[in-house]
Structure formats: C-alpha cells, structure tokens
C-alpha positions in Angstrom: 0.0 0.0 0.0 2.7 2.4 1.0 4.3 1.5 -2.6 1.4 2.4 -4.4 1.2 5.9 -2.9 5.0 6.8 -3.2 4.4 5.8 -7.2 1.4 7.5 -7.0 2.7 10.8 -5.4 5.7 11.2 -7.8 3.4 10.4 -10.7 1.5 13.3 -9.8 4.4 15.5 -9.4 5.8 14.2 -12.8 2.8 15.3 -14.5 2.6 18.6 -12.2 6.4 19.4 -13.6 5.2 18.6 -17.5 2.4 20.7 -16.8 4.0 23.6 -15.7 6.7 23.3 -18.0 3.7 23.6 -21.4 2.5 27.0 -19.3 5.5 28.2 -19.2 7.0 27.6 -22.9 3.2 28.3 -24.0 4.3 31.8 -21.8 7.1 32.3 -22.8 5.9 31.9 -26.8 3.2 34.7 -26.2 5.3 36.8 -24.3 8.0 36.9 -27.9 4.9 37.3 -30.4 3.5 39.8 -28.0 6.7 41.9 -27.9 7.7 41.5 -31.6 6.0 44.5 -32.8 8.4 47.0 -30.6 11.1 45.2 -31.4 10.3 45.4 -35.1 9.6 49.2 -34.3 13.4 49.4 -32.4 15.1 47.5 -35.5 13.7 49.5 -37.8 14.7 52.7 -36.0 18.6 52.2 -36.0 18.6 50.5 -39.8 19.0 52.7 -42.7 16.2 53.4 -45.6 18.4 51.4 -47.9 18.3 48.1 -45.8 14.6 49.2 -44.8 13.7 48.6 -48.0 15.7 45.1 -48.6 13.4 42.3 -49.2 13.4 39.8 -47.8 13.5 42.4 -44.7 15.8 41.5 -41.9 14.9 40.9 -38.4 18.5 41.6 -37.1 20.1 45.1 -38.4 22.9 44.6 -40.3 24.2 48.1 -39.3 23.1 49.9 -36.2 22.4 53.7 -37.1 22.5 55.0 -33.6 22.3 58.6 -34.9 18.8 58.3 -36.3 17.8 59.3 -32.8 19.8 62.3 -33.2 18.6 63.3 -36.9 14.9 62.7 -35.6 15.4 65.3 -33.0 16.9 67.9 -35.0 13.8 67.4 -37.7 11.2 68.5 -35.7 10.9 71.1 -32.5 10.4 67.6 -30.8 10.9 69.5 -26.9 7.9 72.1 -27.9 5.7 69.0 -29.0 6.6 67.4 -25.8 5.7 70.2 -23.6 2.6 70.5 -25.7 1.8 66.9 -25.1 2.6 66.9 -21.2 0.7 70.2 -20.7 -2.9 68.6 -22.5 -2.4 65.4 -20.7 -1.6 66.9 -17.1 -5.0 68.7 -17.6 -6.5 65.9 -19.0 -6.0 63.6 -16.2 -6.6 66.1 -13.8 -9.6 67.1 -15.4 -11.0 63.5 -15.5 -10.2 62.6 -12.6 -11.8 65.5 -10.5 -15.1 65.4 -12.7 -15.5 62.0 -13.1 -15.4 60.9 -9.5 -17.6 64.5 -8.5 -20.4 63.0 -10.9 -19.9 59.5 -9.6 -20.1 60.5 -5.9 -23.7 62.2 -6.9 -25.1 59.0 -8.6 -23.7 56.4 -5.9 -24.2 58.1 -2.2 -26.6 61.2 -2.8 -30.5 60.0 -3.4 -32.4 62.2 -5.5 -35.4 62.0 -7.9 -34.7 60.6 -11.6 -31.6 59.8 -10.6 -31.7 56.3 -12.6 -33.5 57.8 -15.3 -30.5 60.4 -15.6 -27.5 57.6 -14.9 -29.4 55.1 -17.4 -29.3 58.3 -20.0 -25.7 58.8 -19.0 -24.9 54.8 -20.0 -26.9 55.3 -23.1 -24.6 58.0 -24.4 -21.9 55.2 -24.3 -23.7 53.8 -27.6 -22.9 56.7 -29.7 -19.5 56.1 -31.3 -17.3 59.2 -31.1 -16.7 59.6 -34.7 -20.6 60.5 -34.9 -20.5 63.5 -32.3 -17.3 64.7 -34.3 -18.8 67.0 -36.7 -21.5 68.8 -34.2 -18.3 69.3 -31.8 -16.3 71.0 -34.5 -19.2 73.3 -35.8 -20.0 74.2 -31.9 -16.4 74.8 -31.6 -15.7 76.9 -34.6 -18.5 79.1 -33.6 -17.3 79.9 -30.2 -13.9 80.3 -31.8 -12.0 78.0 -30.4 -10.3 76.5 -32.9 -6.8 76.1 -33.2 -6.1 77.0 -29.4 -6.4 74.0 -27.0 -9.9 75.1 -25.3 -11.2 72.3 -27.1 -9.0 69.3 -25.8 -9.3 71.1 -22.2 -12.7 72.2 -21.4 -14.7 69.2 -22.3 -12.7 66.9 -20.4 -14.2 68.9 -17.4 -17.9 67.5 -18.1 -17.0 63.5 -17.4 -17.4 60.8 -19.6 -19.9 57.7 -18.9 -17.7 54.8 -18.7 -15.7 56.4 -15.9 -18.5 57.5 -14.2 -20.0 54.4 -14.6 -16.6 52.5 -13.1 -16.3 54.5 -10.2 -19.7 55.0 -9.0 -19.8 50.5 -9.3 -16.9 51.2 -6.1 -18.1 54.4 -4.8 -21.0 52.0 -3.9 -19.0 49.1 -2.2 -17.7 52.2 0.4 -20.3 51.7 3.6 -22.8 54.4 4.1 -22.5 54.1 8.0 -19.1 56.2 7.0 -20.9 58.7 5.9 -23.9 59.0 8.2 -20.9 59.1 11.2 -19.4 62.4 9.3 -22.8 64.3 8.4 -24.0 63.7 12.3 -20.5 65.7 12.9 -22.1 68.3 10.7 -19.7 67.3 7.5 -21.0 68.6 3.9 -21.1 66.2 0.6 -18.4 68.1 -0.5 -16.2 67.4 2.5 -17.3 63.5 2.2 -16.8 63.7 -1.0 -12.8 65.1 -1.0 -11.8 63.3 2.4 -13.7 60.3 2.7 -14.4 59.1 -0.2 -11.8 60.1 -2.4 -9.2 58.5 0.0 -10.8 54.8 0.1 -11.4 55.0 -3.4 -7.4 55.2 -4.8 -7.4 52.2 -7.0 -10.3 53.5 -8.7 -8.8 56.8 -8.9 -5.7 55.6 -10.5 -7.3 53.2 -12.6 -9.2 56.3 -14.1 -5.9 58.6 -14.1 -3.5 55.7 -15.9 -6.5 55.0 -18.6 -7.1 59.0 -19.1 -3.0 59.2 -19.4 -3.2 56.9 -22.4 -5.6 58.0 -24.2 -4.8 61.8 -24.0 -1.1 60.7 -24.7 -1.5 59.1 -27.9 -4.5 61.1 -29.1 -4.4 61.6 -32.3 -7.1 63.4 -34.0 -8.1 65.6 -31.4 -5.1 67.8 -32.3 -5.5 66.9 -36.1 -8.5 68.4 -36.0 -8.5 71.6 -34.0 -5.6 72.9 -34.0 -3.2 74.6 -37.3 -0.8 76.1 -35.5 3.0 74.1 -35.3 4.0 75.5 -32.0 0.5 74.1 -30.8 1.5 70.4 -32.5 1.5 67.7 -30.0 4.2 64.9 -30.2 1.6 62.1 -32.6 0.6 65.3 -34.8 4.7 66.4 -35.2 5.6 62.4 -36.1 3.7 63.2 -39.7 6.6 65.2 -40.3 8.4 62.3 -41.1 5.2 60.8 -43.9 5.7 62.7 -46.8 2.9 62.3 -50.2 6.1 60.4 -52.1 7.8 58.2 -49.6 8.1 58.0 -46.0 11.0 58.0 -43.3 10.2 54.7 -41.5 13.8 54.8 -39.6 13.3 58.3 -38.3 9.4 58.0 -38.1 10.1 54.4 -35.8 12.9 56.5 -33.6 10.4 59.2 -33.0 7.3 56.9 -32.2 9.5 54.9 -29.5 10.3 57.6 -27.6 6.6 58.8 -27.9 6.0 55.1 -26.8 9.2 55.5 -23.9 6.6 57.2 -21.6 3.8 54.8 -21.1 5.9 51.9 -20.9 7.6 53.7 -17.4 4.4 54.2 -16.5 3.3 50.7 -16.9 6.0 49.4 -15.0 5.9 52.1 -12.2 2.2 51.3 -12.1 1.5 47.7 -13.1 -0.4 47.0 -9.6 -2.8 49.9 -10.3 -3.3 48.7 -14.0 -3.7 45.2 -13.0 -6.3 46.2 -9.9 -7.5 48.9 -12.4 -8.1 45.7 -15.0 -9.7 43.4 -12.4 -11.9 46.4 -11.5 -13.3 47.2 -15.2 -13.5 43.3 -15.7 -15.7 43.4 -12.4 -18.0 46.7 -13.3 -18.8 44.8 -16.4 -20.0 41.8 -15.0 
C-alpha cells in the first residue's frame, strides 16, 4: 500500500512538472509574439532606408544607425511637442479625474429624484461612437472660436465621460454608508465626504481612471488633427507626420520618433503595473 502511494505521489508531481513546464513555454511563446512588434519598431529605428527597404526584410540590423535618434530630434521642435503633449495630458488627467469621481459621488451616495433615469441616459450616451459627435463638436467649436487654441481638448474633459463614471460610482458603492452617516451627524457637507472620505478609500479607482485617461490623451491623435493649425500648438503624434511625406516616407526616423513617444507609457506601466492590473480586475468586475 505504502508503494502504491510513493508511485502514485511522484506520478503526480511528474505530471505537475510537464504541466508547468507547457505553461511556461506556452508563456514564454506569447510573451516573444507579443513583444515583436516594438522590437520590429526598435530594428527598424537604428537600420538605414536602404536596408529598410531590402526584401526579404531583416529581423537583425545589419548596421546599427544610432544617430537616427539624433537626426529625428533635430527634424522636428520635438521639446515644444513634448511640452505641448505633457501640458494637454496633465489637464487631462486632472480634469478627469476631478469630474469624473464629483459625478460619480452624486449618482452612488446622494438619493435624489430621476436619478436612474439620468444615470441610465448617461450609460446610453456610451452607444454613440465618437466619430458621430465629431462633426456637431467641430461646428459648436468653430462658432465659439476656439479653434486652433487647445480650449477644445481642455474644457470638455471637465464635463465627465460615462464609462468612468460608470466605473467609479460601481466602487463608490461598495464604500459603507454608516461612514458617511458618522461624518454628516458631525455636521460634514457632501463636499467634505466627497474630497476626504471618499476620495481616499477609493485610490485604486482613482488611479485606474488617471492611468486610462493618461493613455488616451497621450497618444491622441485626431483631437489635435483636428483643431488645431498652428505648429508651436503640434502635440508629439501630430509632429511624427513630419516624417510621412505624399512620395515616400522615413520609417527609420518615423520608428525612432514613435518609440520615444511610446518610452513614456511603458515607465508608466512598469511604475504602475499593480494599479493597472487592480484597475483591469476592477473594469472586468463593473462589467460583470
């Protein structure tokens, strides 16, 4: 008997071993098709136009062309798009942040007539893809002037958007209400819950909002395309077209300009991969 469960036993870890072993080469495989791409995108920065265009391409340079980072930055006032770029997104993410959990606080802890009616409204405008409301939000623009100054990319990001809303009110309402009932029977406001209760139990939430509001106002692209004419108002994705002429294009100086346009959110993911993971789990959760 005791035989038969020391065979047993290591069968069982023989098989746990193979197991693990297929997850981890199965791993390891997605891991190298997933991260490809940016190496392509790196290869092709530091090869020259005539090996560029050799087919069959190469994977491995032949010649590393360390100065296409250089020539890049002397093509374009790359500092003035940055500074652009940092200046839309800082207001961005603070502008999303502050509205988005404002609105959600309202819909999740204050009880007031219609107020599903009016968040079951605010879902519904999730339906309507963005490219539809482009045209009306030009021509409203336009007429109050706006265009090419950066009113446009600022001042709407101050009225909230429905999936964040939606994402933080779904933990705004896991927060106990005894909290609050303790603070307003010590005579605290809404507002005062709102910015020292709430806001500090909610920082996953918070960040998750933040990190996705930081990407997308990061690489926007036809936001800027759209509104404003101006160079010294070009953000970095609207200053890479400098490199895509009407004849041919400069795919080693366009790749070395759209990595270190990349550079940033890949710090970001690594100095926040537990918000982005929590932040992940979360969306997964409101869905469900």
């Amino acid at each position: 008997m005791g035989i038969f469960n020391k065979n047993y036993y290591e069968s069982v870890k023989v098989q746990k071993r193979i197991s693990n072993s297929i997850i981890l080469i199965l791993l390891l495989l997605g891991s190298i098709l997933l991260l490809s791409p940016i190496w392509w995108m790196f290869a092709t920065s530091v090869k020259n136009m005539q090996e560029i265009m050799t087919y069959p391409p190469t994977f491995w340079p032949n010649e590393w062309n360390w100065s296409n980072y250089a020539d890049t930055l002397e093509a374009a006032p790359f500092i003035r798009y940055t500074f652009n770029t940092l200046f839309l997104t800082g207001f961005a993410v603070f502008a999303n942040t502050l509205s988005n959990s404002f609105i959600a606080y309202g819909f999740a802890k204050i009880r007031f007539k219609g107020r599903e009616v009016l968040f079951a409204i605010l879902l519904a405008t999730m339906m309507l893809p963005a490219f539809v409301t482009m045209i009306p939000h030009y021509v409203m623009f336009a007429k109050l002037g706006w265009l090419n100054t950066y009113l446009p990319l600022i001042i709407p990001q101050f009225f909230g958007g429905a999936f964040f809303v939606f994402l933080l009110r779904q933990f705004f309402r896991t927060i106990p209400n005894e909290l609050m009932e303790a603070a307003k029977i010590d005579g605290a406001s809404h507002l005062y819950i709102w910015a020292r209760i709430i806001l500090p139990l909610s920082k996953p939430a918070i960040a998750t909002v933040a990190i996705f509001t930081f990407n997308g106002a990061w690489n926007d692209f036809i936001g800027p395309l759209l509104y404003l004419n101006d160079e010294s108002l070009y953000t970095l994705q609207i200053g890479l077209q400098v490199f895509k002429g009407q004849v041919s294009t400069q795919w080693n100086y366009l790749m070395a300009g759209s990595l270190m346009v990349l550079l940033p959110v890949i710090i970001l993911f690594f100095i926040f991969q537990r918000y982005f993971i929590e932040g992940m789990n979360l969306t997964a959760g409101s869905k469900g």
